[in-house]
N, C-alpha and C positions, 0 to 999 in steps of 0.2 A: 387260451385267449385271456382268461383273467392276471394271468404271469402279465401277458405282455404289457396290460393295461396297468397294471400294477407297476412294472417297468418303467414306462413312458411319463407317469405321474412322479415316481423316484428323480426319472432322467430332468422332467421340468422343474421342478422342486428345486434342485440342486441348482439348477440353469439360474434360476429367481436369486437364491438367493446368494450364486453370485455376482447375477451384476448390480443386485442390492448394493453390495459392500463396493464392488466398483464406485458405484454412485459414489455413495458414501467418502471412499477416500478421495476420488476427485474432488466432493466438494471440501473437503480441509484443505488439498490442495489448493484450491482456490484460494482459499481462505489464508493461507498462509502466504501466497502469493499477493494478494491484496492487502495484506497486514504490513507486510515487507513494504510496499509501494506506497500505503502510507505514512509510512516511517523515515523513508527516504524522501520522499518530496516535506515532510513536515520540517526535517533537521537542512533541508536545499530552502526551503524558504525563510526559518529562522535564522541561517548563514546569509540571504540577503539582506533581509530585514536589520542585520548588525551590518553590514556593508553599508548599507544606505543610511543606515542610522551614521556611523562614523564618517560617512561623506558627508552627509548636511554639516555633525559638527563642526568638523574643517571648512566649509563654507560660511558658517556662521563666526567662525573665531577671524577668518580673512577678511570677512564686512567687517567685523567689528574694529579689527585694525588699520581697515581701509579709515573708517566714518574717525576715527582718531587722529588718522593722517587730515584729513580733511578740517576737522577742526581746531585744529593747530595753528 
């Protein structure tokens, strides 16, 4: 009886501390997958942010040559 108890303590032990390490690597995973996804929307909105940036300029160079047409 004591084998068996002694067994069943082994058996859960091991049980532990594998879904310990499951845990575990899940959460990197996560982590790595979240890292990723900020990395990608950071450099998706630094590529708008220059988009819009070079749109206004072009908008602003147009008035200017409009307000010269104008005042001519």
């Amino acid at each position: 009886m004591k084998k068996l108890v002694l067994l069943l303590a082994v058996v859960f032990s091991v049980s532990l501390i594998s879904c310990t390490e499951k845990a575990e690597n899940a959460t990197e995973a996560v982590d790595s997958v979240a890292t990723e996804a900020v990395e990608a929307v950071d450099s998706t909105a630094a590529a708008a942010v220059d988009s819009a940036a070079a749109t206004v300029a072009e908008a602003a160079d147009s008035v200017k040559a409009a307000a010269e047409e104008v005042a001519k």
